[in-house]
C-alpha positions in Angstrom: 25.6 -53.0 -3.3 25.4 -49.2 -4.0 25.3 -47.8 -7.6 24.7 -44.5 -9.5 22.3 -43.3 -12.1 23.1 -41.3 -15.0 20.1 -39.9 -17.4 20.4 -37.5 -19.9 17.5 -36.4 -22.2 18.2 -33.8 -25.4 15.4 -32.7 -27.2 14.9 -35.8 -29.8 12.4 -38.3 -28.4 9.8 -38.0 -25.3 10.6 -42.0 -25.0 14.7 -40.4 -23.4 12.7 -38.3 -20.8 14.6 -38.4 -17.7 11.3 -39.7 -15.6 11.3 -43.1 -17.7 14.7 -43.7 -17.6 14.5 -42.9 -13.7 12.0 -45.5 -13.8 13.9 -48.7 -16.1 16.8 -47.9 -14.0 15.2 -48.4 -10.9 13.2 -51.7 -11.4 16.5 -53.0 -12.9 18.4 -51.9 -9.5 15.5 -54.1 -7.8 16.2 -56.8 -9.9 19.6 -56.7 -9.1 19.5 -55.6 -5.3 21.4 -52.7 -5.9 20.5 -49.6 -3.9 20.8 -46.2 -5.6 22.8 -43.6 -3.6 23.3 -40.3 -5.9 21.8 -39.5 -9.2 23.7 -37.3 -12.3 21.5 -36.1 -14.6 22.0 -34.0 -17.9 18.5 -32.6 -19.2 18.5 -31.0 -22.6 22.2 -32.0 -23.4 23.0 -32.9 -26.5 25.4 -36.3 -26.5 27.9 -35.5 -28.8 30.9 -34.3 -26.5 31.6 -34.6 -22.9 31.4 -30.5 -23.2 28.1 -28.8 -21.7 27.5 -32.2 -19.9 28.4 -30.9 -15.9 27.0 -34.1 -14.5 28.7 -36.5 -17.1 31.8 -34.2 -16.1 31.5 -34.3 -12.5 30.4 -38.3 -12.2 34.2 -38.5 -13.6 35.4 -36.6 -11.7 34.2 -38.1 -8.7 35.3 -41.5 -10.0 38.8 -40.1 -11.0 38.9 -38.0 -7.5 37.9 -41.4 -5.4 34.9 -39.7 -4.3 32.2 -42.1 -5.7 30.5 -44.2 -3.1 29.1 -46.9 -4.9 30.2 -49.8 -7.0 28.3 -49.2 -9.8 26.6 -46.8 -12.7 23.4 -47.5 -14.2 22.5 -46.1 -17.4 19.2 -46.2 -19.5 21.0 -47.2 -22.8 24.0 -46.7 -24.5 22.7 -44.0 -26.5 22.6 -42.0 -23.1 25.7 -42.8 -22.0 26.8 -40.5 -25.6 25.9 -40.5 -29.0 29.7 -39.7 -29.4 31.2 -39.1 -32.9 33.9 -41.3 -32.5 33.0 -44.7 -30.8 36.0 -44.8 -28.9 35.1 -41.4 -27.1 32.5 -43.4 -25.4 34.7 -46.5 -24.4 36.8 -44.1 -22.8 34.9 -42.6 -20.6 33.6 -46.2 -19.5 37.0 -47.2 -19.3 38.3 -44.7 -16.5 35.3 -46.1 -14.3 36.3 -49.8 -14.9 39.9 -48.9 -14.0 38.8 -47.3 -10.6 36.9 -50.6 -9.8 33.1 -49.0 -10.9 31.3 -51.1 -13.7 28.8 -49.4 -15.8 25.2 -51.2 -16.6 23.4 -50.3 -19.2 19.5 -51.4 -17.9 17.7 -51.2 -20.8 19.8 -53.0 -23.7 19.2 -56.6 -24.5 23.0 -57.7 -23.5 24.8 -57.7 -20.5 28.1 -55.2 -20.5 30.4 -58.4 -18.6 32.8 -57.9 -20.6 32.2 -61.4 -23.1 33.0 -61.1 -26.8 29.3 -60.8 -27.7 28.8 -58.0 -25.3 31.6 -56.3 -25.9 31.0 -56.3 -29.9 27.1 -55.2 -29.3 28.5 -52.4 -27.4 31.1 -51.1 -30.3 28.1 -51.7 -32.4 25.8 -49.4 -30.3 28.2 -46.9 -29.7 28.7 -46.7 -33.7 24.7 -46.8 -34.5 24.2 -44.0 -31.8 26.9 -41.6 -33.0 25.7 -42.6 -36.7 22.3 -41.5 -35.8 23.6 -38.2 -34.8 24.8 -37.8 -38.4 21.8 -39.0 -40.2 19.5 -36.7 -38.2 22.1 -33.9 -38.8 21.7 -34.6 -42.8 17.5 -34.5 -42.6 17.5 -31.5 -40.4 19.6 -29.6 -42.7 17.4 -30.2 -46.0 14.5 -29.5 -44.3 16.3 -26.4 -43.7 16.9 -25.4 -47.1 13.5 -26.2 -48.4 12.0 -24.0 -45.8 14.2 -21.4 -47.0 13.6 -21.9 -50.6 9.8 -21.9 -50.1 10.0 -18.7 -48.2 9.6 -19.6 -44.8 12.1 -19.3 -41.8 14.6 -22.1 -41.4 14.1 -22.0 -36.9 16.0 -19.7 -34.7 15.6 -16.7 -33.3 14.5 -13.7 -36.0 17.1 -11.1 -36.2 16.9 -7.7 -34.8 13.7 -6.0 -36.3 11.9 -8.8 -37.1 9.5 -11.1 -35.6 7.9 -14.9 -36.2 4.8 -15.5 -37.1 3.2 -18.8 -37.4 1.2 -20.3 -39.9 -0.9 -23.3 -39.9 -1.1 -25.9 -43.1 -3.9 -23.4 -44.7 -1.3 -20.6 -44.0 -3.6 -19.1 -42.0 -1.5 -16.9 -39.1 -1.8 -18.3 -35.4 -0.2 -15.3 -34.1 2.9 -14.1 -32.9 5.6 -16.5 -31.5 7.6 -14.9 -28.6 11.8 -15.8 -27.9 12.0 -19.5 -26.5 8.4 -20.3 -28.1 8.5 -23.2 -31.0 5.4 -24.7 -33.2 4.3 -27.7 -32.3 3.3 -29.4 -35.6 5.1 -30.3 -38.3 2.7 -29.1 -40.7 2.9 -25.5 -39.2 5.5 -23.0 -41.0 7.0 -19.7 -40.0 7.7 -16.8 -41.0 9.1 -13.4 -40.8 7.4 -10.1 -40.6 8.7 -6.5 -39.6 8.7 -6.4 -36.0 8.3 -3.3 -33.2 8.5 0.4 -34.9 11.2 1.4 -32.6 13.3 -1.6 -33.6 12.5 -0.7 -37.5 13.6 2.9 -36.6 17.1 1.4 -35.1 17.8 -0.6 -38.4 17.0 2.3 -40.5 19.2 4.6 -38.3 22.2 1.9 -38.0 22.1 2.0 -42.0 21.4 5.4 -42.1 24.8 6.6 -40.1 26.6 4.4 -41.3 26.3 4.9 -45.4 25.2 8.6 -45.2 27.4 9.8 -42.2 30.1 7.5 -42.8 30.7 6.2 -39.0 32.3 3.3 -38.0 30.4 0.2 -36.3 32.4 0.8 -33.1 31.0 4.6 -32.9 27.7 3.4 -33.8 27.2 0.9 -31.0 28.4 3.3 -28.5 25.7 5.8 -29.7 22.9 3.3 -29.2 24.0 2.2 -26.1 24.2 6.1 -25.0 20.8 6.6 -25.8 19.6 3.4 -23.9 18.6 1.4 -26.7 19.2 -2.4 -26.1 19.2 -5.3 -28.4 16.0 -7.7 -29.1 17.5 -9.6 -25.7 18.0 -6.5 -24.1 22.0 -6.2 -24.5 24.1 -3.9 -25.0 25.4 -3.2 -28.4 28.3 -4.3 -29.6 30.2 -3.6 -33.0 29.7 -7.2 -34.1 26.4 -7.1 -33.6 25.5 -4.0 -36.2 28.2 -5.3 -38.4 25.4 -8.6 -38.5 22.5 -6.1 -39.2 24.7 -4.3 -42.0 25.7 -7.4 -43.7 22.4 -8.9 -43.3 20.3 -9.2 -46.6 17.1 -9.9 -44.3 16.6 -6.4 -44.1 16.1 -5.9 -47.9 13.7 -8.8 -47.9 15.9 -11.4 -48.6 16.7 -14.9 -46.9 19.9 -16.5 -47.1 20.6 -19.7 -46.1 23.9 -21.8 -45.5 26.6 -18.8 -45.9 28.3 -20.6 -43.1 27.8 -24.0 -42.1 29.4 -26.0 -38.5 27.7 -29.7 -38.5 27.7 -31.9 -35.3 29.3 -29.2 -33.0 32.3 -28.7 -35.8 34.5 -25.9 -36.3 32.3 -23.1 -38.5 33.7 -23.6 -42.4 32.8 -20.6 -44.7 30.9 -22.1 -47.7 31.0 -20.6 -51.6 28.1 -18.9 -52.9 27.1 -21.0 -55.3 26.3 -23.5 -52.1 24.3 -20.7 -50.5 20.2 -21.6 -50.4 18.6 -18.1 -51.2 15.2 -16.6 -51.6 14.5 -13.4 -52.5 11.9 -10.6 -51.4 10.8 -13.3 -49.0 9.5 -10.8 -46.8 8.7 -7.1 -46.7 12.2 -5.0 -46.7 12.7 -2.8 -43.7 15.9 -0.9 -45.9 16.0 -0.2 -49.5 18.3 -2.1 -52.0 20.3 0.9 -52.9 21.2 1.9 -49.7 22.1 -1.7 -48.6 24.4 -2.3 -52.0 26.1 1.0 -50.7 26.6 -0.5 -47.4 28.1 -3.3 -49.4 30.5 -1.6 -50.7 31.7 0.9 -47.7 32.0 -2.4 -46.3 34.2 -3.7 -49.1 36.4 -0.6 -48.9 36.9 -1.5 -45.5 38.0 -4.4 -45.4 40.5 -4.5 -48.1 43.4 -6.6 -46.3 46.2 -4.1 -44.9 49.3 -5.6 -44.3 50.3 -5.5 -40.3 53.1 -3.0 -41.2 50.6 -0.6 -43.5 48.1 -0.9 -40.8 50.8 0.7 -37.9 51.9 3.2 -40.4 48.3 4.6 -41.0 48.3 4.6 -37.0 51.6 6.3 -36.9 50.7 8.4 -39.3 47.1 9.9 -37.5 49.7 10.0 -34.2 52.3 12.3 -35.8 48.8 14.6 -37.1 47.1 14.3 -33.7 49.8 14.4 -31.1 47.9 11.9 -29.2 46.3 8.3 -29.5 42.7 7.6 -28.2 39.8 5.3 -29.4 37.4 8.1 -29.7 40.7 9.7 -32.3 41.1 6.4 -33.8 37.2 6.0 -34.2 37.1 9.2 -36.2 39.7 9.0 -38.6 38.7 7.7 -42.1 41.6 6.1 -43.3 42.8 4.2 -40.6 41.6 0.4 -39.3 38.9 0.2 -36.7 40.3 -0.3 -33.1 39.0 -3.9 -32.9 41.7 -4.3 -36.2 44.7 -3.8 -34.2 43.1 -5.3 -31.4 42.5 -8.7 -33.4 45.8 -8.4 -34.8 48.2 -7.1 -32.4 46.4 -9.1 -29.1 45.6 -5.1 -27.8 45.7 -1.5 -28.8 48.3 -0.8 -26.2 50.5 -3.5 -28.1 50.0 -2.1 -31.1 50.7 1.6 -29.3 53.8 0.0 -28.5 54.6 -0.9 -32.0 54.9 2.4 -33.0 56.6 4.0 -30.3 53.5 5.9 -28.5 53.5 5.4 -25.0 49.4 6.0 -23.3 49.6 7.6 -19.9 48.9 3.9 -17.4 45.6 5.3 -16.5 44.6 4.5 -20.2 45.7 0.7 -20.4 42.6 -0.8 -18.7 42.5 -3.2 -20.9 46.0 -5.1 -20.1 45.5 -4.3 -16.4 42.4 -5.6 -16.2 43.8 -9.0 -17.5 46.3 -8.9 -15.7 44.3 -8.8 -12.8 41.7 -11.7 -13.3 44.9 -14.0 -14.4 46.4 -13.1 -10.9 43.1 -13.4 -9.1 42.4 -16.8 -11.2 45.3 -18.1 -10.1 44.7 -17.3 -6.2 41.1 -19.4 -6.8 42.8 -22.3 -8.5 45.4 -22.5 -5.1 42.4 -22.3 -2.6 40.3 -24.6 -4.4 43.3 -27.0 -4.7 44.4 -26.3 -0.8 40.7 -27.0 0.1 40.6 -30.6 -1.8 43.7 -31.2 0.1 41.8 -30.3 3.2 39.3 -33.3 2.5 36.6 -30.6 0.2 34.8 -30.2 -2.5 35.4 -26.6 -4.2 33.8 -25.3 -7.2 34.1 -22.4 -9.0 31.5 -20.6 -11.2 33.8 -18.6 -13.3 30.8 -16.8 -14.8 29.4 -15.4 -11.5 32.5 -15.5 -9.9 30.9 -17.6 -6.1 33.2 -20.7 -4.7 30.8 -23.4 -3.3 32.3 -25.5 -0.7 30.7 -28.5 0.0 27.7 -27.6 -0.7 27.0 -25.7 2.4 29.2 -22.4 1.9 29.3 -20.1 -1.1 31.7 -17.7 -1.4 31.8 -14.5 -3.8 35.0 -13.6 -5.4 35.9 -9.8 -5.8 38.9 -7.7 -6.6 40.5 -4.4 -5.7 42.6 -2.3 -8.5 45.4 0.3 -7.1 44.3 3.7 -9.0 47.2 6.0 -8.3 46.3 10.3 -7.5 49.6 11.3 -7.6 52.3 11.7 -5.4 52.2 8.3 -4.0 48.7 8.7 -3.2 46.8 4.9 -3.6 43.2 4.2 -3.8 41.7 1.2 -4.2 39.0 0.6 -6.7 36.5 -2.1 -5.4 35.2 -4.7 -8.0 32.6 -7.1 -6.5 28.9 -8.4 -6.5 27.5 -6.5 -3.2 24.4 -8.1 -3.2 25.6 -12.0 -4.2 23.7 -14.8 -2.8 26.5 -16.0 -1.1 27.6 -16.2 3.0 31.1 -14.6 2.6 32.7 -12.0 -0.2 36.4 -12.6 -0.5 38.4 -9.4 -2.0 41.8 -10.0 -3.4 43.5 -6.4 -3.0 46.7 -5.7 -5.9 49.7 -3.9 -4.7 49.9 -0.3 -6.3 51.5 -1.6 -9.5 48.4 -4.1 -10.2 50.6 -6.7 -10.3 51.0 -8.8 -7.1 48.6 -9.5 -4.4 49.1 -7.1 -1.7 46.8 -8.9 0.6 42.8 -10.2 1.2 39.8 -8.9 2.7 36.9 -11.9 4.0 33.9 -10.4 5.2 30.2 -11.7 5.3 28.2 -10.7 2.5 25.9 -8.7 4.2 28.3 -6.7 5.6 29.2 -5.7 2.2 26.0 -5.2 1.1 24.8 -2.9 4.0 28.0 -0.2 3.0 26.6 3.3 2.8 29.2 3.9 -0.3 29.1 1.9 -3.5 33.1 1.0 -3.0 34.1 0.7 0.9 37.5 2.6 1.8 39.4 -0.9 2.4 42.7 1.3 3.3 41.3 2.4 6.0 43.2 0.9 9.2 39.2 0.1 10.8 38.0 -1.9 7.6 41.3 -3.3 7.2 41.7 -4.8 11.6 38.0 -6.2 10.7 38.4 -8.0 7.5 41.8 -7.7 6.3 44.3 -11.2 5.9 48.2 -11.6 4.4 47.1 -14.7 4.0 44.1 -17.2 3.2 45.4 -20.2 5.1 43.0 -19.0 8.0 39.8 -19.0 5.5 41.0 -21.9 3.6 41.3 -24.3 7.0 38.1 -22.3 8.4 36.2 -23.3 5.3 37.0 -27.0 5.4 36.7 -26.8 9.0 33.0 -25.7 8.7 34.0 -23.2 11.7 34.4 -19.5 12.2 37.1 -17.6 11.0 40.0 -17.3 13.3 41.0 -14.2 14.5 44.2 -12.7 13.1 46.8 -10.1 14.2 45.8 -6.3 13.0 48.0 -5.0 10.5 
């Protein structure tokens, strides 16, 4: 009989690693006579949700999909199987593999899951006592975090922006610097937070510095920084929530605040009171001085006194009648109208809001709804050629966030798209968005007739081909790219993909 393996080891106990449950589960198979024939494993996954769990996800889905050849599923314990918050989260998921004739073994527990009353009540038990564990460890972890805080030392996490860890053992005697991803590895040790990098320092001061004494907004701020090539502790680009964090942070004045927000077990965040915030103050030497972070405060403040919807589109109407024209950068500099990501948050765009008040942007300026409108379209086209391949007898996958198809483990395919960017007079070029140098054996373009809103038609080429183009964006309008590569349809690469073939050759448009 054939069966399946699933381990999954988080970060709680070395006795989970993935080697000794690898190793219970396969004397047990031995015991049994069963013979393991694919392995799902979930390393460093916490078992609180099915979410951030691929192999959990795809081991149902190959159950679901039929595609599971073997009979059964061997699991360490139950506590593997999910330290779910509600018990019957877990029996679910068990469930669907029962219904599709799979029975799931748990090797190392001291009952046998055959469905009896006892086992069945140990189970509910176990399920119960694993997702109450998750609770109780929640509750320690969280007032050792507050009296870390309250003695002065830093609570775990990265340090903010400006600031570094340094460790300390028992005697509080420093053991150096720890670098991102680095942890202690003694309980006794304790960390804490010391000014970091004079450059970063400099940043903080000059983030404070324009925006109390020069009055600019966060928005015009992060584009400053990122003009002059500064990047963030992780080396990204700035963003207007991210200096909005270091100018609402009371880190910089020395301060440590603890519990401002709190979201337990994977929750939805919940904004706590102050008086349940854990502080203590001049913790650590202050990079910015507590009279220019109180005025930060209260520029802040001023800000963010709630507008109605209809009093924010009257300030913007107003600035449109003094302007005669609409722009971030105009928006940006006005003082008594709502930052741009205001209407955005509001209104779903700034072209909405635009709208709203009557001002109509020339379409060269509404990137922002084309663009959407152009990864729902091209979305939509992967969703049909991954479902037209699984009806073909293949397994598709799509990596949203690097935007490659694998088939079947043997192809990979990298996803691009082409915008229409009119030059007047009917004049159409097509503005090429795609990784050229993907790891992948084909690039597939979806080209968007000149309104952006329809597929005109498809370009499949191999990678390298792409790569090896002497301009960054290959003319795809022109009639020799286009009797090489170009497709009204992708039935072709669909059947040529499931086919494990070459492409077939096509009539020349």
């Amino acid at each position: 009989m054939r069966a399946a393996q699933y381990v999954r080891m988080s970060t709680d106990h070395q006795k989970y690693s993935a080697q000794i449950q690898s190793q219970v589960i396969a004397a047990y198979a031995a015991r049994r006579n069963l013979t393991i024939v694919r392995r799902y494993a979930d390393e460093g996954r916490s078992g609180l949700d099915i979410l951030g769990r691929a192999a959990l996800q795809e081991l149902i889905r190959d159950v679901q999909g039929g595609r599971a050849e073997f009979e059964y599923i061997l699991v360490y314990d139950v506590s593997r199987w999910g330290r779910f918050l509600d018990a019957d989260e877990s029996a679910y998921y068990e469930f669907i593999c029962k219904e599709a004739g799979i029975q799931v073994l748990y090797c190392a527990e001291q009952f046998e899951n055959d469905g009896s009353l006892s086992s069945t009540l140990l189970k509910h038990i176990k399920r119960v006592m694993a997702g109450e564990y998750s609770r109780e460890l929640s509750t320690k972890v969280f007032m050792g975090q507050c009296r870390s805080v309250a003695l002065g030392f830093w609570r775990g996490g990265p340090a903010s922006y400006g600031l570094r860890r340094e460790l300390l053992d028992e005697r509080g005697i420093s053991k150096g610097q720890l670098e991102y991803g680095q942890q202690k590895n003694l309980q006794t040790d304790r960390v804490i937070l010391k000014p970091g990098p004079s450059l970063e320092i400099e940043t903080v001061q000059r983030v404070f510095r324009s925006f109390v004494v020069q009055r600019k907004c966060v928005t015009a701020i992060a584009a400053e920084l990122n003009a002059d090539q500064i990047r963030t502790a992780r080396g990204n680009r700035w963003k207007a929530l991210t200096v909005d964090k270091i100018l609402t942070n009371e880190i910089y004045v020395g301060n440590m605040v603890f519990n401002r927000t709190s979201s337990k077990l994977k929750q939805r965040p919940v904004t706590n009171p102050p008086d349940m915030w854990i502080r203590r103050d001049n913790a650590l030497e202050a990079i910015i001085s507590p009279r220019i972070f109180a005025k930060a405060q209260q520029i802040i403040s001023r800000r963010r006194q709630r507008l109605s919807d209809q009093e924010a589109l009257d300030r913007l109407s107003e600035l449109w009648r003094e302007k005669g024209h609409l722009s971030n950068d105009i928006i940006i500099a006005a003082k008594n109208v709502p930052d741009t990501s205001t209407y955005i948050k509001r209104f779903g765009s700034l072209t909405k809001a635009y709208a709203l008040i009557g001002f109509q942007p020339k379409p060269r300026y509404c990137w922002a709804e084309t663009e959407s409108r152009i990864r729902g379209v091209v979305n939509e086209a992967i969703a049909d050629i991954v479902s037209t391949l699984e009806r073909l007898g293949s397994n598709a996958l799509f990596n949203r966030e690097a935007r490659l198809l694998s088939i079947d483990e043997r192809l990979t395919v990298c996803i691009g798209s082409a915008r229409a960017m009119s030059e007047g007079e009917g004049h159409v070029r097509w503005h090429l968005r795609i990784n050229r140098h993907a790891k992948s054996d084909l690039a597939l373009v979806v080209r968007m007739d000149a309104s952006n809103s329809t597929i005109k038609d498809y370009f499949v080429l191999p990678t390298a081909n792409l790569a090896m183009t002497s301009v960054n964006r290959p003319r795809i309008a022109s009639r020799a790219f286009s009797e090489a590569y170009r497709h009204d349809s992708l039935d072709a690469f669909c059947r040529m993909c499931a086919s494990g073939g070459a492409l077939p050759q096509h009539e020349a448009s």
